[in-house]
N, C-alpha and C positions, 0 to 999 in steps of 0.2 A: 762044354757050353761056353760060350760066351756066359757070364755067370748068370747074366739075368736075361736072356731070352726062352731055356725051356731046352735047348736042344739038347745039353746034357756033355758038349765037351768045352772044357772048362780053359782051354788052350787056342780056342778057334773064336779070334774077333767077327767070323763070316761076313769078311770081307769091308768093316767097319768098327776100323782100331780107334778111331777116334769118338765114336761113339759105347758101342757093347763093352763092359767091364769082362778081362780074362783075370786065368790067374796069376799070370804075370804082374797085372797091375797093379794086384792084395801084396804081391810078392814085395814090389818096390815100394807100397805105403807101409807095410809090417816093415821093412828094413829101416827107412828112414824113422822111423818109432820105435826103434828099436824092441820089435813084437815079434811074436812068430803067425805063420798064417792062419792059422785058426783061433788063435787070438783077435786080429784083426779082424777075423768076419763076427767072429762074435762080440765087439765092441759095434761093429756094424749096425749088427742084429740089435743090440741092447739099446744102443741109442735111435734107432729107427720105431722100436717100442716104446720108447721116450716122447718120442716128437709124435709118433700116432697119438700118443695119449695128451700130449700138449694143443692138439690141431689135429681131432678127432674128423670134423667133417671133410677135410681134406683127403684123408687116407679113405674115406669109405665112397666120398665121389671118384678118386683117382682107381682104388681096387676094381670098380666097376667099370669104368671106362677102359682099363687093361684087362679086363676078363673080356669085355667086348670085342676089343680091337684084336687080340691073338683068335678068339673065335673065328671072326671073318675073314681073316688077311690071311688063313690054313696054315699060321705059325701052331704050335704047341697049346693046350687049352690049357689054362692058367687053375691050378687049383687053391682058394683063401685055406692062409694055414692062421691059424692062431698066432697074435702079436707074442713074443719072448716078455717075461717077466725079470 
């Protein structure tokens, strides 16, 4: 997936590199951080649960507005996972 739309291949910008995160793109932030890549998604993850909980109404207007939009547009249905602690 493109990492964050749903499709599940993690190597395919579909056909918008400038927008869809692959894993190429963790590849080159974990290098220049000198991280590995599931480091970097999990710094991702932990600071993304960070800023949810800093700007709480944000994340629960925007989760809803992207459950929405993947619904209708017949992308992938978005399922809410629990913020990482």
């Amino acid at each position: 997936m493109c990492l964050n739309c749903g499709c599940m291949r993690a190597h395919d910008a579909m056909g918008k590199p400038e927008i869809n995160i692959i894993y190429e793109d963790v590849r080159r932030a974990a290098d220049a951080n000198i991280m590995t890549v599931p480091a970097t998604l999990a710094m991702i993850a932990r600071t993304a649960a960070k800023d949810e909980g800093d700007h709480p109404p944000e994340y629960g207007a925007q989760l809803r507005a992207d459950i929405a939009r993947f619904d209708d547009d017949g992308s992938p249905t978005v399922t809410a996972v629990p913020a990482f602690s």
